[in-house]
C-alpha positions as CSV (number, residue, x, y, z in Angstrom):
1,X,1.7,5.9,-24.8
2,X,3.3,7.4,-21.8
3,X,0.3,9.8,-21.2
4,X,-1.4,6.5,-21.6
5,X,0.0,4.9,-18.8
6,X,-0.1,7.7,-16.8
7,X,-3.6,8.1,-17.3
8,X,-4.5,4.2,-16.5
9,X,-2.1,4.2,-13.3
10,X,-3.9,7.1,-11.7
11,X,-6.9,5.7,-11.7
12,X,-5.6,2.3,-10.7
13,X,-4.6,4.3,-7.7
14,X,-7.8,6.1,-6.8
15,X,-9.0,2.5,-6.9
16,X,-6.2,0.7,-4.8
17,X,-6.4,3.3,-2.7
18,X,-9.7,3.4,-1.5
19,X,-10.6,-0.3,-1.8
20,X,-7.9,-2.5,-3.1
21,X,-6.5,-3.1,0.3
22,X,-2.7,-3.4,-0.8
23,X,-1.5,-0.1,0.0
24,X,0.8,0.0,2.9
25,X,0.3,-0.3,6.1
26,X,-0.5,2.5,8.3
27,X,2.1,3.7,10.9
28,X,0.2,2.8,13.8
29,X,0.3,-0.8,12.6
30,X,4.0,-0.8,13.6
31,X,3.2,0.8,17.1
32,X,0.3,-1.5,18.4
33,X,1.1,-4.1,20.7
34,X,3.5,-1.9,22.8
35,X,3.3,0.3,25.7
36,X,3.7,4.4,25.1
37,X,4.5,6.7,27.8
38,X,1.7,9.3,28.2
39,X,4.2,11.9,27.7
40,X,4.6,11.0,24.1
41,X,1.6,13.3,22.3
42,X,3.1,16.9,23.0
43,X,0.1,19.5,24.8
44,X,-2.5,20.3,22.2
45,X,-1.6,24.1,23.8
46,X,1.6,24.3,23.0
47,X,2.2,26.6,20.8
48,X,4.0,24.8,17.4
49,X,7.5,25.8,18.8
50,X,6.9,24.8,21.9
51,X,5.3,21.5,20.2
52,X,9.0,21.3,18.5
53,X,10.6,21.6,21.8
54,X,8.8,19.2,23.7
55,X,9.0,16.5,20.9
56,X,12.5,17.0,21.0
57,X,12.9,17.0,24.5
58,X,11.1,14.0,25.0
59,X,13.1,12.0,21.9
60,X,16.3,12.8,24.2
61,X,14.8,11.1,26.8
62,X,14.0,8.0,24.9
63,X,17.5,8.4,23.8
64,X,19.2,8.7,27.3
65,X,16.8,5.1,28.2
66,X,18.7,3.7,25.5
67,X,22.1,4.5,26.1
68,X,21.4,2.2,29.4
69,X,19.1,-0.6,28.1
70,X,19.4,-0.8,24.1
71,X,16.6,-3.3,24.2
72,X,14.1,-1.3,25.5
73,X,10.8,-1.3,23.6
74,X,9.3,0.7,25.2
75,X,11.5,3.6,24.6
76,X,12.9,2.5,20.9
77,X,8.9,2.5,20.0
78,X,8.8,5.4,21.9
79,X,11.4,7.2,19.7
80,X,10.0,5.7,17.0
81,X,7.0,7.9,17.4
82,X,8.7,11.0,17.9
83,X,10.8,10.3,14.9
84,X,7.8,10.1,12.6
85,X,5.9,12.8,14.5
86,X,8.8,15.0,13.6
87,X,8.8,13.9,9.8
88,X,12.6,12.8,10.7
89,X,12.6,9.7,8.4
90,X,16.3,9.3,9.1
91,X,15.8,9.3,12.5
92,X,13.6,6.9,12.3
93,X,16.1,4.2,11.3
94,X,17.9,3.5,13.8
95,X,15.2,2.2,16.1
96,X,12.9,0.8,13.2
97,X,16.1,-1.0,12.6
98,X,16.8,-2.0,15.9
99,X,12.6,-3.1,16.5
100,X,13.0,-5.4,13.5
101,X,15.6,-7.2,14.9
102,X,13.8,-7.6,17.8
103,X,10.6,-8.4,16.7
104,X,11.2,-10.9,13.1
105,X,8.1,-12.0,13.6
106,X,6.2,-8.8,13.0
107,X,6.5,-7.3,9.7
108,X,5.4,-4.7,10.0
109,X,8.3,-2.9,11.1
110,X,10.6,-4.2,8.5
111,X,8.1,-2.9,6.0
112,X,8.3,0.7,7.8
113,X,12.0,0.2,7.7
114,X,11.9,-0.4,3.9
115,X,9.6,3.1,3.1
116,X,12.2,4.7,5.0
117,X,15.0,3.2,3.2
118,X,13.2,4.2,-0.2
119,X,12.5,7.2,0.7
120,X,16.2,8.1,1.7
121,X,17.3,7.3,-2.0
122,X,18.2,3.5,-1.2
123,X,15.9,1.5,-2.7
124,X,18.5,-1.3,-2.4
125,X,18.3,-1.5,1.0
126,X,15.0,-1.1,1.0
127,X,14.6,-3.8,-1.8
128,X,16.5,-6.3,0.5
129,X,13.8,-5.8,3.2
130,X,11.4,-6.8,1.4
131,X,13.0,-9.9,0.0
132,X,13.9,-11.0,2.8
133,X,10.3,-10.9,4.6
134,X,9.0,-12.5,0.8
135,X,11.6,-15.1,1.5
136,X,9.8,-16.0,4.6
137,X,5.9,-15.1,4.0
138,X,6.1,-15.1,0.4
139,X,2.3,-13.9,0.5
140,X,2.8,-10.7,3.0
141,X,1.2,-8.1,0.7
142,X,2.5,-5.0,1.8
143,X,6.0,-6.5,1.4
144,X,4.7,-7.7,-2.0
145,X,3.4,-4.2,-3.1
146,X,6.4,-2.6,-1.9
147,X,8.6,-4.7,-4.3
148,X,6.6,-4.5,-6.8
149,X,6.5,-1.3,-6.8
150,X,10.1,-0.9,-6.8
151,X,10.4,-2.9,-10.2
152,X,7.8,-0.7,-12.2
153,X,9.4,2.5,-10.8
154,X,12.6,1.2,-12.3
155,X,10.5,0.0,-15.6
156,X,11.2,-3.5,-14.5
157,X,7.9,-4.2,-15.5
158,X,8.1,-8.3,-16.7
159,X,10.2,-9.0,-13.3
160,X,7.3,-7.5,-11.6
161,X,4.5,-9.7,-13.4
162,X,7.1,-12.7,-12.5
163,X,7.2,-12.5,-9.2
164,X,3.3,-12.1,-8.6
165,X,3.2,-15.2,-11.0
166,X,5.4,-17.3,-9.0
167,X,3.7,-16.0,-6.2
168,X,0.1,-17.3,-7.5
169,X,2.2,-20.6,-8.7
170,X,2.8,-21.1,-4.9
171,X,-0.1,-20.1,-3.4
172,X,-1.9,-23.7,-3.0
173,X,0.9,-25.1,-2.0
174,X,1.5,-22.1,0.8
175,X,-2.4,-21.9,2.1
176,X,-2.1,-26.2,2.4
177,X,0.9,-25.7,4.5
178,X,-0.4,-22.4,6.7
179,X,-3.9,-21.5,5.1
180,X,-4.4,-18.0,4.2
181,X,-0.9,-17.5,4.3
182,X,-1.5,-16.1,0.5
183,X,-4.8,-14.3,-0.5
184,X,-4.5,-15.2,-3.8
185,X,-7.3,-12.5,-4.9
186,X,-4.7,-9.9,-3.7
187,X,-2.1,-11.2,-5.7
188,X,-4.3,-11.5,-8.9
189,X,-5.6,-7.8,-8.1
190,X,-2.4,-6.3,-7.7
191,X,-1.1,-8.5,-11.4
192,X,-4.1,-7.1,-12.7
193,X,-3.0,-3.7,-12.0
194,X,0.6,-4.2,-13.5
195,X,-0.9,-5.5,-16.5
196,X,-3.4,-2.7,-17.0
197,X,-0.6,0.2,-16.0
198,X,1.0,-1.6,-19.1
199,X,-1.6,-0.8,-21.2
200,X,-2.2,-5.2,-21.1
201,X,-5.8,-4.8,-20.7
202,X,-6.6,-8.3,-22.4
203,X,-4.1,-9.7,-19.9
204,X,-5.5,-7.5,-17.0
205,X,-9.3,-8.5,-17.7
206,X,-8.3,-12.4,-17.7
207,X,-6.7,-12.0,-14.2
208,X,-9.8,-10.1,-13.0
209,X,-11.7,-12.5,-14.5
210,X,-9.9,-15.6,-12.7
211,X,-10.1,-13.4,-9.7
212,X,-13.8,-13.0,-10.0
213,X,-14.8,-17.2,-10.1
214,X,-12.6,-17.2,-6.8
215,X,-13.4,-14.5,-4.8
216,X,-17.5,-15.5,-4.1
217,X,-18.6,-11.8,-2.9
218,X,-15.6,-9.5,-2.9
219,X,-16.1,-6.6,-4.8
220,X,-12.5,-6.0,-5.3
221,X,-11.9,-7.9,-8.7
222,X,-15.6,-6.5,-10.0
223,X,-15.0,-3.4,-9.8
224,X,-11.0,-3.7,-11.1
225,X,-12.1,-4.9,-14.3
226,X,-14.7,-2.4,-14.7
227,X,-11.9,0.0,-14.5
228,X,-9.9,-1.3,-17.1
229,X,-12.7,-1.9,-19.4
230,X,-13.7,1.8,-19.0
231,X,-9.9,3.0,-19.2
232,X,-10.1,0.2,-22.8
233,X,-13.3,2.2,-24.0
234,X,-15.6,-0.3,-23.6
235,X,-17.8,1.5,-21.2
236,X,-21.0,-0.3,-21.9
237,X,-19.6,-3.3,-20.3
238,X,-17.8,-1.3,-17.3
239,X,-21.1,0.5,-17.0
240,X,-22.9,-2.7,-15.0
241,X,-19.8,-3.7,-13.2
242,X,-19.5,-0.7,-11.3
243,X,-23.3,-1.3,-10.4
244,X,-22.2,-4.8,-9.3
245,X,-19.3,-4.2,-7.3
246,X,-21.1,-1.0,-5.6
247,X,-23.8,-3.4,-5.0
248,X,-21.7,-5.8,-3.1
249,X,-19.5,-3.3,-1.4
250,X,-19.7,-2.5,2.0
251,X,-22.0,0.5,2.5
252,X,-19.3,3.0,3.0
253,X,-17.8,2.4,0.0
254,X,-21.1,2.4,-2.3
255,X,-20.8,6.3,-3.1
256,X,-17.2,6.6,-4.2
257,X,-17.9,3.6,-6.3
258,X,-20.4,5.5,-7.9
259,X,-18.2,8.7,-8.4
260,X,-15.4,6.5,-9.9
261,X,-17.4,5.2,-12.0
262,X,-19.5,8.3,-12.9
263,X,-16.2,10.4,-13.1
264,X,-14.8,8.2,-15.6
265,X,-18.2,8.1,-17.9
266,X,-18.2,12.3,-17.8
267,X,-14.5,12.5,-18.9
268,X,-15.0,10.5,-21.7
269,X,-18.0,12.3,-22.8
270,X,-15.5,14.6,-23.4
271,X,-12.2,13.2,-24.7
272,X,-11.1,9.5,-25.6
273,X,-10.6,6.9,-22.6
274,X,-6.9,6.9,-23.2
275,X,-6.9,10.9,-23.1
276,X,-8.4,11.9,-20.1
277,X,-7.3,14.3,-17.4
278,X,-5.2,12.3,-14.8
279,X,-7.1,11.4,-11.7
280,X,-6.3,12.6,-8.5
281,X,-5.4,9.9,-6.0
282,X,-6.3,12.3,-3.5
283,X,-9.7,12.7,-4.6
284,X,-11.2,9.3,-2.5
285,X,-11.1,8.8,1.4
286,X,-8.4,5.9,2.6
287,X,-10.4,3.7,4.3
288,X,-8.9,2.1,7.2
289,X,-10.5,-1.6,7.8
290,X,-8.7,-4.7,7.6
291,X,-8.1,-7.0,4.5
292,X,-10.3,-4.2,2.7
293,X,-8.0,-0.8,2.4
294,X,-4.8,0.6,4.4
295,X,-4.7,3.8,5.5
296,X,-1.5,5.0,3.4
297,X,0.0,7.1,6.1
298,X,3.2,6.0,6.5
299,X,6.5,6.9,7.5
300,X,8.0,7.5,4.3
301,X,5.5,8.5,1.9
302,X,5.7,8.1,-1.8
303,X,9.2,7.5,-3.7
304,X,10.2,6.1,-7.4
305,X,13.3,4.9,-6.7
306,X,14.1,0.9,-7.2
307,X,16.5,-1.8,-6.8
């Protein structure tokens, strides 16, 4: 059963990954909007040392700024960069911290600051974040992924599936009172995916299904279920969704639908749907466009740990 899961959630990934859109956001996100002193890349002739130095040198700098104006945006965003050049995810607290407080409107820090939190072993903190932006935009996906995530690291799984139900239960009621506040195809995407990493593949189908009436031409939902009915064994009926959704994907995205779907078909040639090598989430490009994919560069990377 484990191997099961594993084997389901991998290529759940591939597929969120590359075209689900629910991924995090990319650092950059958290960095547009404000001004960057030109100093800030180090010279592409440096050698990597010197690259070290400089970076370090010019964090100090930022640093000295903000001994003097704490405020200072410019500088904490700045730092902020550095920080992440340098892989220093706990020095990137302090002025992801001190950017969310002054920007609450613009999650996207607070969602930096909650990888960061995760990945330095406090997925407490980090699970507070993301409460607390849910508590305000309960349909802010990557706050939404990010929890979720959380809860079926920790095996949480039916508090997961709750709180992308009540999530759905809202989402009229949201969209009437600040429309597309909730895309309620995300939502159902990501529930489908909890369901099918549970091996729920009835109850992932029906949410893909209800997805699919919804969504008029998104490919998303198509091509989830034909996932899950190839991960089921029921390839024949996968078979012509994957045609479908490549055919309604955007252009770039028509070839590694294709390999997906032909990957899938040559392992079970081979072995049983439910016994099949693990994908490799790495084996897809991230695409980078809005509402479609996320890059999943981030500031933290990967972690397991949950509230």
């Amino acid at each position: 059963m484990k191997r099961n899961r594993i084997l389901v959630s991998s290529v759940l990934i591939v597929a969120s990954l590359a075209f689900l859109g629910l991924m995090f956001l990319p650092v950059v996100g958290a960095l547009q909007g404000g001004s960057r002193v030109s100093s800030a890349a180090p010279s592409p002739m440096a050698s990597p040392a010197g690259q070290d130095e400089e970076m370090a040198a010019q964090a100090r700098g930022y640093e000295l700024v903000l001994e003097r104006e704490p405020d200072n945006q410019t500088a904490l965003r700045g730092l902020l960069e550095i920080r992440i050049r340098q892989g220093n995810v706990e020095g990137a607290i302090v002025p992801l911290t001190r950017l969310s407080e002054l920007n609450p409107e613009q999650t996207d820090f607070q969602v930096l600051l909650a990888q960061a939190q995760q990945q330095l072993g406090d997925p407490e903190a980090a699970a507070r974040v993301y409460r607390d932006i849910l508590s305000r935009q309960p349909g802010e996906m990557n706050a939404l992924q990010g929890l979720v995530g959380l809860m079926m690291s920790e095996e949480r799984h039916e508090a997961a599936i709750a709180l992308l139900q009540d999530t759905l239960r809202i989402a009229d009621e949201q969209n009437q009172a600040q429309p597309g506040s909730v895309n309620q195809t995300s939502v159902e995407l990501l529930l489908g995916q909890v369901y099918a990493e549970e091996l729920r593949f009835d109850e992932a189908i029906a949410i893909y299904d209800q997805a699919i009436a919804t969504a008029g031409q998104d490919f998303r939902p198509i091509l989830g279920k034909a996932i899950v009915l190839q991960a089921a064994g029921r390839e024949d009926e996968a078979s012509p969704l994957f045609e479908m959704a490549s055919a309604l994907a955007p252009a770039q995205y028509q070839d590694q639908i294709s390999q997906l779907a032909d990957r899938e078909s040559a392992d079970a040639e081979t072995t049983s749907p439910l016994e099949a090598p693990d994908a490799n989430p790495s084996a897809l490009p991230d695409p980078t466009e809005e509402g479609e994919a996320s890059s999943p560069s981030r500031v933290t990377g990967n972690s397991n740990s949950a509230e």
